[in-house]
MARTORDO-543922 format. One record per residue (C-alpha): z negated, x, y; residue in one letter. Coordinates in steps of 0.02 Angstrom, whole numbers, plus 50000, padded with zeros to 5 digits. Example, Ala and Ser with C-alpha at 12.3 -4.5 7.8 and 13.67 -1.06 7.14 Angstrom:
496105061549775A/496435068449947S/
This chain:
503735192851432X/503405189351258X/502095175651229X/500255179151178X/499745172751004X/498425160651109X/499735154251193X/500815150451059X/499315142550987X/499215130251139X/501085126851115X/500885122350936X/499685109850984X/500755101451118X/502235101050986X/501395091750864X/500565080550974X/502095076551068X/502815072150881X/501445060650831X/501695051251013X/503545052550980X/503725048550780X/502095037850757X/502145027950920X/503575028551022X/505225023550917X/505765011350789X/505975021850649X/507545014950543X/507945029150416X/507995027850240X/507515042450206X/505705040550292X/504115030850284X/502495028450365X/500885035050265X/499335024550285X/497865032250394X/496885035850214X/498115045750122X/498515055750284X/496695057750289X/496595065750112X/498155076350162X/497055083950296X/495565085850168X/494835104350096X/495985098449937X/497375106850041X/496835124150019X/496505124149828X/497475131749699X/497085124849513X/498015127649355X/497485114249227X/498365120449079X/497705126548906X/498055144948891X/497235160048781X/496465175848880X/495505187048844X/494975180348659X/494455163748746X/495665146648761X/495505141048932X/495815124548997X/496045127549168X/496215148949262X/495045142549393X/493215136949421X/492855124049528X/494215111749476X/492845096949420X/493635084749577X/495305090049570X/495595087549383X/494955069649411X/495875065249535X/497445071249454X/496865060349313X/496655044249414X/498115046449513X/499255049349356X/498275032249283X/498775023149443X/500725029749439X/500685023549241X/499925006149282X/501085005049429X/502845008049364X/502204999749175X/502355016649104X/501425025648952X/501405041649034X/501525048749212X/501245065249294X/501245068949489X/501275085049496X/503015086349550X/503245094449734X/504775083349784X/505965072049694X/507125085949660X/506005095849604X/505485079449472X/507385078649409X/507315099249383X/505935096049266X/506625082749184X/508205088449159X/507785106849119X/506695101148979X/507265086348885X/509045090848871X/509715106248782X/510705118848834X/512445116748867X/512235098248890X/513355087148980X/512925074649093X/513575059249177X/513215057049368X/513795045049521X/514855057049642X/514315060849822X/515885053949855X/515545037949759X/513565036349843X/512865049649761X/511765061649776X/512405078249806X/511135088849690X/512015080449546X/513865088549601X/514585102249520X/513635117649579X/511935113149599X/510705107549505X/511805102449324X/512665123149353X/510815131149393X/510355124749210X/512105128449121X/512455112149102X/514225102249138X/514295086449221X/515795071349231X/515855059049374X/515095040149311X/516135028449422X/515405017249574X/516745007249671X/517014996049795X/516174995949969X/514484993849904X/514615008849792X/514144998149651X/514065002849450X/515294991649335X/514434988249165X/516244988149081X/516955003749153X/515075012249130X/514805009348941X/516675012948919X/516615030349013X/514965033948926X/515825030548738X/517165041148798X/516405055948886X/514955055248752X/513805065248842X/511825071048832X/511435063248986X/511795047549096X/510865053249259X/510675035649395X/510315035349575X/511085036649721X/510745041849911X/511845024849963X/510885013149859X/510974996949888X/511174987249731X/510454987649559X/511334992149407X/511854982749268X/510614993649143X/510594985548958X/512244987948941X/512235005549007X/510565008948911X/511315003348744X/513105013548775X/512005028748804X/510795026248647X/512375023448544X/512965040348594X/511355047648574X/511365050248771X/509675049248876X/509605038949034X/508805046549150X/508365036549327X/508225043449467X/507195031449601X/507155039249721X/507685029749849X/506985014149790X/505485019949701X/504315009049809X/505274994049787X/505534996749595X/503584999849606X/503404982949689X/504504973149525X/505904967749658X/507224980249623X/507374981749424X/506134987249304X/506975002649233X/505765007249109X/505604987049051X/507664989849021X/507435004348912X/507895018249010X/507145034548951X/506385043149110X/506135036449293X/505785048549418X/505915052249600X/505365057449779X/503655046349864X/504265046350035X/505785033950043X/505465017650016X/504125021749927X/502655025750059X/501755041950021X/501615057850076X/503125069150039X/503285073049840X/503725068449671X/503345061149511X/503795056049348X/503495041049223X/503975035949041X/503625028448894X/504485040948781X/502955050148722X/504185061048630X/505065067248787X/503415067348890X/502605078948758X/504105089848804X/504045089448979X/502275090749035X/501875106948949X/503195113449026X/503085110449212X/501775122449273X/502865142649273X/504375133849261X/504885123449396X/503335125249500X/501495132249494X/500095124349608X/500395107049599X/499805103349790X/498165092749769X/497845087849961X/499765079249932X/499035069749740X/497475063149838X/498475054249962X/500095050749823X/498585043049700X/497995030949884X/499655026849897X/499865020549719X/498155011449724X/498925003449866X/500544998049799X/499524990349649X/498764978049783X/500014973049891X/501814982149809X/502514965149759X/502244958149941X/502894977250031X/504404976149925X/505034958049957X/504464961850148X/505734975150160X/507164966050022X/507134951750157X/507154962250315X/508714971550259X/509884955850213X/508984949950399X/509434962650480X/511074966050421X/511644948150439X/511034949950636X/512034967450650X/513654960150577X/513394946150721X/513264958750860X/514654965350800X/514384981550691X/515394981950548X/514364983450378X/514804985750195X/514664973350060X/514374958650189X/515074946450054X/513704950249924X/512254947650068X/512514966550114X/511094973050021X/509824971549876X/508534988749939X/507904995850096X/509464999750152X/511044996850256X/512665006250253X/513745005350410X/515645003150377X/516145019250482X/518205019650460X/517735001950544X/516555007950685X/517615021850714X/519245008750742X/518194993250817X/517205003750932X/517645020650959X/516355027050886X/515775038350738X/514205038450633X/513355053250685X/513895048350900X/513155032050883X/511555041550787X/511315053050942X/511595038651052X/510505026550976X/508925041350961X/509145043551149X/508685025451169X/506915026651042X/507925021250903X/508215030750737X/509525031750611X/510305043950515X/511915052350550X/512875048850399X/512835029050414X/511405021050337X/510025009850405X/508235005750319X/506994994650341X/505325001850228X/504495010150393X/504834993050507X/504134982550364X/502704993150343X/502334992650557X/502544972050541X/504294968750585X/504754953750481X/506424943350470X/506374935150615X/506044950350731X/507884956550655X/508884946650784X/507864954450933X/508094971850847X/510034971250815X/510304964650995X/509254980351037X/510394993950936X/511934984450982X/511584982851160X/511155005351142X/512375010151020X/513904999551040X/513684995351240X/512855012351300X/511425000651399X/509895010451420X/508494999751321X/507105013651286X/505815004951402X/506284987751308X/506034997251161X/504475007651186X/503744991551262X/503884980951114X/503514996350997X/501784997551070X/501204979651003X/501414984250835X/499754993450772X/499034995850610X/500014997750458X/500314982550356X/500174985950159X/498964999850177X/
């Protein structure tokens, strides 16, 4: 019998309560993908902001020049303002917008409208670290642009400065687009910056993994190196709700881009999501410095506690890790244990303890519950004792889970 719409209704309810027990109290939540927002911008999320549609741009109608197609925009063009004040103050930008729906959806608008057509660009390799909406056939082919690989080696996947400035001299293209999804190390960015400008290339930065801890100075300060536009998703190791935004001091290129946003790569700009990104930010501005060396030193922590339970890591001669995150060695896992990547994943969630399937580990969500350095002994002995020795720990885990309670930097 097919279920009534009030009883689908009651299901609903039990689903997402059984998440918030299960997400926001019951596991250790290692992913580097994911964060914890604080109780005040998941309060705005939940606010009337999340059912209004506004469309602050000047346009002509009907003989008039409008600033904005809707009445009753007085709060929401404020706080658009003040949260685009706080991103610029933040990241030591001139300009900012947060408009953005998701990090991708930032590097679509950057790189649809600074760059014209035809253009080629220079991009890590999924292969190389990363990420795979740089690759041939997405985002570089949906704009008719090319795009060449920009080398990262070695087990870190990290960026030489030499072989960078002398494949950007050589490839001479309109672009040099940075980031990765395995991030762990800054790059070497004067040199790179100065190869690019010499071409006449942008760089372009995509932060998007470490956006929060580029926000809190511990990373690098792209925009202090002279790269052109820094951009990225709010939900990684940076702490807000999911979204994007964008930040320069290239007034040139942000008088290009901004204009263009709204009927091109997206319309209503989700206000409920800039109320609680704009908290966030106000946030970071208080305590960012402190969040992002919190999580810096739980990584190298951690990893240096994994590696001496036994699980094979990358990069364990340069201190495994400069971000939020960890990379397992898997060809190693695989021939030390038995064990692949996505097994030990499943294995590990069974047991209230989350990573992600392909091999990395991050620390922004534990640093933002309170874990700090010394807790990363206790927490390695946990996952190796789940994931390497199949020993059922969940109690252990759910135990010790439940003494952590507000969020720290929030």
């Amino acid at each position: 019998m097919n279920a009534t719409p009030a009883e689908e209704e009651r299901r609903l309810g039990r689903l997402v309560r059984a998440h918030d027990r299960w997400r926001g109290r019951g596991v250790f939540n290692l992913l580097a993908s994911e964060n914890a927002v604080s109780p005040l911008a998941r309060r705005y999320l939940g606010s009337d902001l999340a059912g209004r549609y506004t469309l602050p741009m000047t346009v002509p109608f009907d003989g008039e020049t409008l600033d904005n197609s809707y009445a009753g925009t007085r709060y929401t063009d404020q706080i658009e303002r003040l949260a685009n004040d706080a991103a610029a103050r933040l990241f030591r930008a001139r300009h900012a917008t947060t408009r953005p729906l998701s990090g991708h959806i930032a590097a679509l608008s950057v790189v649809a409208t600074v760059l014209p057509a035809r253009s080629k660009l220079l991009a890590i390799p999924p292969e190389s670290g990363g990420y795979d909406g740089y690759a041939p056939g997405f985002l570089p082919a949906l704009l008719g642009h090319t795009v060449r690989p920009l080398p990262a080696d070695g087990p870190g996947h990290r960026v030489d400065a030499g072989v960078a400035t002398s494949t950007i001299r050589q490839e001479r293209p309109n672009a040099v687009v940075l980031g990765q999804s395995f991030f762990l190390f800054p790059y070497p960015l004067r040199p790179i910056v100065e190869a690019a400008h010499e071409v006449g290339a942008l760089v372009l930065y995509d932060a998007s993994h470490v956006l929060g801890l580029v926000a809190g100075g511990e990373f690098q300060d792209p925009l202090g190196d002279g790269v052109d536009v820094v951009f990225g998703s709010t939900h990684k190791s940076f702490p807000g709700p999911q979204g994007g935004l964008i930040v320069t001091n290239r007034s040139d290129l942000f008088e290009q881009m901004d204009p263009a946003l709204v009927w091109r790569t997206f319309d209503n700009a989700h206000w409920n999501r800039i109320a609680g990104l704009a908290q966030t930010l106000l946030e970071l501005e208080r305590c960012g410095a402190e969040y992002a060396r919190t999580v810096v030193a739980n990584s190298r922590a951690l990893g240096r506690a994994l590696a001496d339970e036994g699980f094979p890591l990358v990069a364990e001669a340069e201190g495994f890790t400069a971000s939020h995150q960890l990379h397992l060695d898997r060809p190693r896992l695989r021939e030390r244990h038995g064990i692949g990547g996505g097994a030990l994943a499943r294995r590990l969630e069974k047991q209230r303890l989350l990573i992600d399937l392909v091999g990395r580990i991050g620390t922004a969500e534990a640093s933002r519950l309170g874990l700090v350095p010394g807790d990363m002994p206790r927490l390695a002995a946990l996952l190796a004792r789940a994931g390497l020795r199949s020993e059922r720990v969940g109690a252990e885990v759910l135990s010790w889970r439940k003494t952590f309670g507000a969020l720290r930097f929030a």
